[in-house]
C-alpha positions in Angstrom: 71.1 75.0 94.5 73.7 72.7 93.7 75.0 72.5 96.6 79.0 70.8 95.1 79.2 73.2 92.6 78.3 76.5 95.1 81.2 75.4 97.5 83.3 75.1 94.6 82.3 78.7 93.2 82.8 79.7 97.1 86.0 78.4 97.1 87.3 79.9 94.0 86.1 83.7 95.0 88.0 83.2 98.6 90.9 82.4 96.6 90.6 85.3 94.0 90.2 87.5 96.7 92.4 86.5 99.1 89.3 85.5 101.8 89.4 83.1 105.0 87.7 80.4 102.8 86.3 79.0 106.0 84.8 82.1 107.2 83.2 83.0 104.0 81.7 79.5 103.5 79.8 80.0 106.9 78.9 83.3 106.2 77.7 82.5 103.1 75.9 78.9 103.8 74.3 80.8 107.0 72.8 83.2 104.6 71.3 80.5 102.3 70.4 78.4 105.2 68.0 81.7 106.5 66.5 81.5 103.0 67.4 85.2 101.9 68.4 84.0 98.5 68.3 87.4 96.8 70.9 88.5 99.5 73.1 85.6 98.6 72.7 86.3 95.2 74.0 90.0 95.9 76.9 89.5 98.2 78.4 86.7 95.4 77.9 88.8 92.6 79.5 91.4 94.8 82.4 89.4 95.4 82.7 87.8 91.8 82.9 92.0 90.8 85.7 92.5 93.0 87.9 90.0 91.2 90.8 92.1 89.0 92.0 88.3 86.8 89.1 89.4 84.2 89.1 85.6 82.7 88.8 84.4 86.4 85.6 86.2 87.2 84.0 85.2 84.1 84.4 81.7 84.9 83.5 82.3 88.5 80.7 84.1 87.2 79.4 81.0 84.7 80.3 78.8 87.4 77.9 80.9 89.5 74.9 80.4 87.2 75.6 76.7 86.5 75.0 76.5 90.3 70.8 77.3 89.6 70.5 78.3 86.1 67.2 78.3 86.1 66.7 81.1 88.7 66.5 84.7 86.4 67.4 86.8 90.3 70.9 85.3 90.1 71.5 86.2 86.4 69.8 89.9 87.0 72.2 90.0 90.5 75.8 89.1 88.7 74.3 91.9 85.7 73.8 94.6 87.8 77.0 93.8 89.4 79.6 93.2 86.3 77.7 95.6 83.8 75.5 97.9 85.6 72.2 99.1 83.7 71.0 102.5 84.7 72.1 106.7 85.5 75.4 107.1 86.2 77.4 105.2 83.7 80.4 107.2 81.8 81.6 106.1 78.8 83.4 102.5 80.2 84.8 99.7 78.2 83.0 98.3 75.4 83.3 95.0 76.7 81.5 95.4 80.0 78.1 95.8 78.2 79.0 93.1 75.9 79.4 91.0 79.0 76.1 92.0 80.5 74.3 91.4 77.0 75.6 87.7 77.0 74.4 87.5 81.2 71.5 88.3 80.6 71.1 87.0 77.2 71.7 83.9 78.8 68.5 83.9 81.2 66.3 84.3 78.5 67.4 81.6 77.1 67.7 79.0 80.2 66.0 80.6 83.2 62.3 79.9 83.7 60.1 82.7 83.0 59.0 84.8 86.3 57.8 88.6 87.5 61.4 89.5 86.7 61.6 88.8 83.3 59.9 92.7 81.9 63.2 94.0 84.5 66.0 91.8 82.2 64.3 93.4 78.6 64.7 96.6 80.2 68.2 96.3 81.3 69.0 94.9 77.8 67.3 97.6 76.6 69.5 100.1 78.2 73.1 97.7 77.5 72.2 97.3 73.4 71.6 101.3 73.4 75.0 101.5 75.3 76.2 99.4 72.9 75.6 100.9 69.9 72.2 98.7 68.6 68.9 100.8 69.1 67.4 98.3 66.9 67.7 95.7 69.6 67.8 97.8 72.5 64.0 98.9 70.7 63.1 94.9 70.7 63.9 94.8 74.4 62.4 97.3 75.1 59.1 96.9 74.0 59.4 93.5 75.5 59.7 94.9 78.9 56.3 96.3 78.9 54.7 95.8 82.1 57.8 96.6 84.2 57.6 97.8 87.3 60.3 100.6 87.0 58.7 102.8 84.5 62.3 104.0 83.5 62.7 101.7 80.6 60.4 104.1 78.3 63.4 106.2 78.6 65.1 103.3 77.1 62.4 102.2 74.7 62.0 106.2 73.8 66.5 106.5 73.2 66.5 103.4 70.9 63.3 105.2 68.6 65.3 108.2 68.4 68.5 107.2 67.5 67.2 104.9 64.8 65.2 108.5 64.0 61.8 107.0 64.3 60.1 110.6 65.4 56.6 109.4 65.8 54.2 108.6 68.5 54.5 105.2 69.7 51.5 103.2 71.3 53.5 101.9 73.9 56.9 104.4 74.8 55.0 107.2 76.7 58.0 109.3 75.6 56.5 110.9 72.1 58.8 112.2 69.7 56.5 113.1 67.0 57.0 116.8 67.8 61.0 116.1 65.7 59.3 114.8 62.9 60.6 117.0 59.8 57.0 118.3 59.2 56.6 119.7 63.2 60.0 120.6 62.9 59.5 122.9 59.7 56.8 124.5 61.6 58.9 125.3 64.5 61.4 126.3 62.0 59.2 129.0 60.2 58.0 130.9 63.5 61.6 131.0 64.5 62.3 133.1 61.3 59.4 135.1 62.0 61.3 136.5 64.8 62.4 139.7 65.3 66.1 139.9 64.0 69.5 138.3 66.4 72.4 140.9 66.7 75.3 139.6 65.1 77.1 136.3 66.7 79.5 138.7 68.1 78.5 141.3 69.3 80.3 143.1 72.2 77.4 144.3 74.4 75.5 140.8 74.1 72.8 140.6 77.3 72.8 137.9 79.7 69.1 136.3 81.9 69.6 133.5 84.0 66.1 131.6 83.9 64.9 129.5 86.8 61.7 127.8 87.5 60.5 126.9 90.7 57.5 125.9 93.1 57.0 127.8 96.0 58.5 125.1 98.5 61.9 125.0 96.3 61.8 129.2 96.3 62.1 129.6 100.0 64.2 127.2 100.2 67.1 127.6 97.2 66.6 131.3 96.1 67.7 133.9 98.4 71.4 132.1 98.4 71.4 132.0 94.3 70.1 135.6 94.2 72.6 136.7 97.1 75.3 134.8 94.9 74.7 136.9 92.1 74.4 139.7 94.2 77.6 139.5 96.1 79.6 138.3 92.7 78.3 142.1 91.4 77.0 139.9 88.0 75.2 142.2 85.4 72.9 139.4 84.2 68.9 140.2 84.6 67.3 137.8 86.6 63.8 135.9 86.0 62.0 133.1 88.2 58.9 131.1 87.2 57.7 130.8 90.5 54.2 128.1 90.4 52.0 127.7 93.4 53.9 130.5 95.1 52.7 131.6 98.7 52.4 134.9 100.9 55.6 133.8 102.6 57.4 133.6 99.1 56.1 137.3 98.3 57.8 138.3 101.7 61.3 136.6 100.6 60.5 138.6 97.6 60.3 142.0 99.0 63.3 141.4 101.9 65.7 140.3 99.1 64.5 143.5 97.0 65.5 145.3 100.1 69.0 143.8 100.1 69.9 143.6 96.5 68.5 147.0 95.3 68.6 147.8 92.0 69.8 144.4 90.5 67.2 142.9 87.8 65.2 140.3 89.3 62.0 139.8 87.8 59.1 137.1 88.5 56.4 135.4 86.9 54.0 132.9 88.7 51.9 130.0 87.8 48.8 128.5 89.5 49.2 124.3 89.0 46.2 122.1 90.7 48.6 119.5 92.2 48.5 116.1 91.0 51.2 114.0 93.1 54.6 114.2 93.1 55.4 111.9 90.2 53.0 114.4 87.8 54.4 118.0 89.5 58.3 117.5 89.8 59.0 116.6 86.0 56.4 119.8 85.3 57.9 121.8 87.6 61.8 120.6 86.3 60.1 121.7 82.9 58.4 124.6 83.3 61.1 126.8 82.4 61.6 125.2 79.1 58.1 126.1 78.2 58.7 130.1 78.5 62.5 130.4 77.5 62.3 131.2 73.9 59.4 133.8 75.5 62.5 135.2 78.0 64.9 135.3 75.2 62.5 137.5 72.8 61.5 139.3 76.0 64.9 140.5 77.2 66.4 140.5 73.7 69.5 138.4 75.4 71.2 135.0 75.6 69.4 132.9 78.4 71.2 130.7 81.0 68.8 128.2 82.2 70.1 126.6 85.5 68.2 124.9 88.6 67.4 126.7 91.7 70.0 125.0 94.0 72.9 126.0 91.8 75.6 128.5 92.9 78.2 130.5 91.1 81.8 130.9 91.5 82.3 133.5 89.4 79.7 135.4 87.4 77.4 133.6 84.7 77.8 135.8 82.2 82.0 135.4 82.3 81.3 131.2 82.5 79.3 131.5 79.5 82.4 132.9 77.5 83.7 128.9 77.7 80.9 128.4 74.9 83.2 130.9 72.2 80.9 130.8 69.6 78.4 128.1 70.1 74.3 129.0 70.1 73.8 126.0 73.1 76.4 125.1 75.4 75.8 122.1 77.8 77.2 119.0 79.9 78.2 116.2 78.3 78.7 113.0 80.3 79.7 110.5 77.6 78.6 107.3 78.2 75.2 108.3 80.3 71.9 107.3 78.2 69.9 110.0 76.8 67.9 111.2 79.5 70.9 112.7 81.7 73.5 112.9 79.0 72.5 116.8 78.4 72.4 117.5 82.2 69.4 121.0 83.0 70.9 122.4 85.4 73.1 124.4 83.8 72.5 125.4 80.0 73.3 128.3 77.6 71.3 129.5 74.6 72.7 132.4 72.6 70.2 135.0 71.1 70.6 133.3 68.1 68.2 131.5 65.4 69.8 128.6 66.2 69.6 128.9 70.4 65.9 130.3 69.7 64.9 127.3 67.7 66.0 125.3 69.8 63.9 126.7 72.8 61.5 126.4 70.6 61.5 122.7 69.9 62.0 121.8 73.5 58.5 123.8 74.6 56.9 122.0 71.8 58.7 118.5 72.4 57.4 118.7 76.2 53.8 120.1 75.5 53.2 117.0 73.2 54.6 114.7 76.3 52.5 116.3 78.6 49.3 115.5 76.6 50.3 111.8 77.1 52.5 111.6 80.3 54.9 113.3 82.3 57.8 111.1 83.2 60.5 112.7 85.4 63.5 113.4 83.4 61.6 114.4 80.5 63.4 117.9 80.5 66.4 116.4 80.1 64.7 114.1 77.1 63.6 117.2 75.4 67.2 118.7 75.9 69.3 116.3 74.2 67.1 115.3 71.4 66.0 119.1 70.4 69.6 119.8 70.6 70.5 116.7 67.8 67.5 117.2 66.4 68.3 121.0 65.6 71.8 120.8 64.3 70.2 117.6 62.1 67.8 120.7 60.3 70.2 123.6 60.8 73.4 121.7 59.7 76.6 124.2 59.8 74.3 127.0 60.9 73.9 125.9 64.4 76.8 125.0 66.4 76.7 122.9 70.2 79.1 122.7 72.2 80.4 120.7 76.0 81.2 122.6 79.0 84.6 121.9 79.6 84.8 119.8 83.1 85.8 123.1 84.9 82.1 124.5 84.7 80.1 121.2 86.1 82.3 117.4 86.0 80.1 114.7 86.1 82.3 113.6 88.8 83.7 115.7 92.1 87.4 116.4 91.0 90.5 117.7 93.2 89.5 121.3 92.3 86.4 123.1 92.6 84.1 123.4 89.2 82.6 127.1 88.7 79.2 126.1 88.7 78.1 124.1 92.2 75.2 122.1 92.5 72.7 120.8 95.3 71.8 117.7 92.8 71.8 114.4 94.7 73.7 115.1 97.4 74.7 117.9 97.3 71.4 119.5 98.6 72.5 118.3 102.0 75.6 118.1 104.6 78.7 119.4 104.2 78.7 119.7 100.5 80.2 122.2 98.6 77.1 123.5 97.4 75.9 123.3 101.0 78.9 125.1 102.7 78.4 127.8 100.2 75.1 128.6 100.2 75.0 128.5 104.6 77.8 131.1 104.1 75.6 133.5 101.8 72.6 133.1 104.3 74.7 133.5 107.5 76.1 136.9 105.8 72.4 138.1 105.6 70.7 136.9 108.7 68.5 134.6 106.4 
């Protein structure tokens, strides 16, 4: 470290800042001193973030690399700082991935090769997506290979399909040979081999919400989402694909009979030899896929797919009349990559050709996956690209539209959305998915 230059760069961020420029030198020194260089790297880059003069923390920021150029930690730190690379970006300013691109851009060019290197392709990979250039976001992302966050196929597999490369790849694990036009037309044909759709409008149009489960995630989301239903008197039918279920999962079953009466619930359930975590959640996240165009031929109605630790504030069947006409309705957080654009957990297909194709495509897009890999995520993979991929073949046929932020923000607003969640978070503490769902299960002595 050059040790003129970092009390130079220390000065200038306790002066942008508005920092004892004492206090954070000793702080700061005491933290090289005790050898914890990544830490020093993060708290600086930290700091350097914090700066609103944009052209000041740019040259704070090059000033901070000229300090040990050769070090690819410091470049990767100011990255993730200034131009985050991962879940959880909405659409931002242009510029910000610009400025990560030329960050890390830069180490390639001066830093000395080491383990991190496959990490900077991969964040690349995700910035020249983000920026509009799969065809480089594709070279990055085949040079990250090796990476120890597996996450960068999702990457790798984003920049293939926008460039519309649908073909199995020898080294993305995500296959998208299943959208090629010829699998595609094959799809296409048994979806007109279907019995016939009522018309788009029709006035007694059927409603099944559609939830898959394992046994552990049945006891424990449920009773409040059936309860939910129950207590909101919805007239939608009810199915779970409960896998690996358990004789304490058929008694659930039979007290919450008891309670809700005569209201359609209806199960089917699924042996799976466990594998490990990392193989079971993404099947288990995607099982439900795999039988929904079965459910909509089955109940002869538009399907609501949603996750288990969702609840409703009012019913489905009236938050589904936000879609007006369209045959999928969906999330869509602008600026996320792929994989979590389309959120799962709570998506509308209309008994339609178009919704049934499009089931249709997403059970044969994950089957091919899951001869090669399962990577978690992968239902939401299979739910953006069938969607594209199916208004690409059906053109002004099939029509896709956003939930407005009223049914499920990507962020918590002022007011409450109708659809609640238990993602992240939300699963636990005082939540508002939380609150909710102790209410329902206090009311019932569950």
């Amino acid at each position: 470290m050059d040790q003129q230059k970092f009390r130079q760069v220390i000065g200038g961020i306790a002066a942008a800042c508005a920092l004892d420029h004492a206090a954070l030198d000793r702080e700061l020194c005491a933290i090289e001193v005790a050898g914890d260089r990544q830490r020093l790297y993060d708290v600086m880059a930290l700091l350097i973030s914090r700066i609103g003069d944009g052209a000041e923390k740019e040259r704070l920021a090059d000033a901070l690399i000229g300090c040990r150029p050769d070090d690819e930690a410091l470049y990767l730190a100011l990255a993730n700082r200034l131009a985050y690379a991962g879940m959880g970006v909405l659409e931002r300013d242009p510029a910000i991935p610009r400025q990560g691109i030329a960050i890390l851009g830069r180490a390639l060019e001066l830093a000395a090769p080491s383990p991190l290197r496959p990490q900077i392709h991969a964040n690349l990979s995700f910035l020249f997506n983000e920026a509009g250039r799969p065809d480089l976001a594709e070279v990055h992302g085949r040079a990250a290979a090796g990476c120890k966050n597996a996450i960068f196929h999702l990457w790798l597999g984003e920049a293939l399909f926008r460039q519309g490369k649908y073909a199995g790849d020898g080294l993305c694990v995500v296959d998208l040979s299943s959208l090629s036009f010829r699998r595609a037309a094959q799809t296409l044909a048994r979806a007109d081999a279907a019995p016939p759709f009522p018309p788009p409008f029709a006035p007694d149009r059927r409603h099944v919400v559609l939830v898959s489960v394992d046994g552990t995630y049945f006891k424990r989301y449920a009773a409040a989402q059936i309860l939910n239903l129950h207590v909101l008197g919805s007239a939608v039918a009810v199915h779970y694909h409960i896998i690996n279920g358990d004789p304490e999962v058929a008694r659930l079953i039979e007290r919450l009979r008891g309670i809700v009466g005569a209201m359609p619930v209806t199960f089917s359930h699924e042996s799976w030899a466990l594998r490990g975590e990392a193989i079971d959640k993404p099947y288990y996240a995607s099982s439900r896929f795999l039988i929904a165009a079965e459910v909509m031929l089955l109940h002869k109605a538009d399907v609501i797919v949603c996750d288990a630790d969702v609840l409703f504030r009012e019913k489905p069947e009236e938050i589904v009349r936000l879609a007006g006409d369209a045959d999928v309705a969906h999330t869509d957080y602008r600026g996320e990559p792929l994989c979590s654009r389309y959120n799962a957990s709570f998506v509308y297909f209309r008994h339609s050709r178009s919704g049934y194709l499009t089931l249709l495509m997403m059970a044969d897009f994950l089957r091919t996956n899951f001869d090669r890999c399962y990577i978690w995520m992968i239902d939401q993979v299979a739910l953006f690209a069938c969607v594209e991929r199916a208004a690409q073949l059906l053109g002004s046929e099939m029509a896709h539209a956003a939930w407005p932020d009223s049914v499920l923000p990507p962020r918590a607003g002022d007011t409450l959305p109708l659809v609640l969640t238990g993602a992240l978070a939300g699963k636990h503490g005082n939540s508002p998915y939380s609150a909710k769902r102790d209410e329902i299960l206090r009311t019932y002595g569950l």
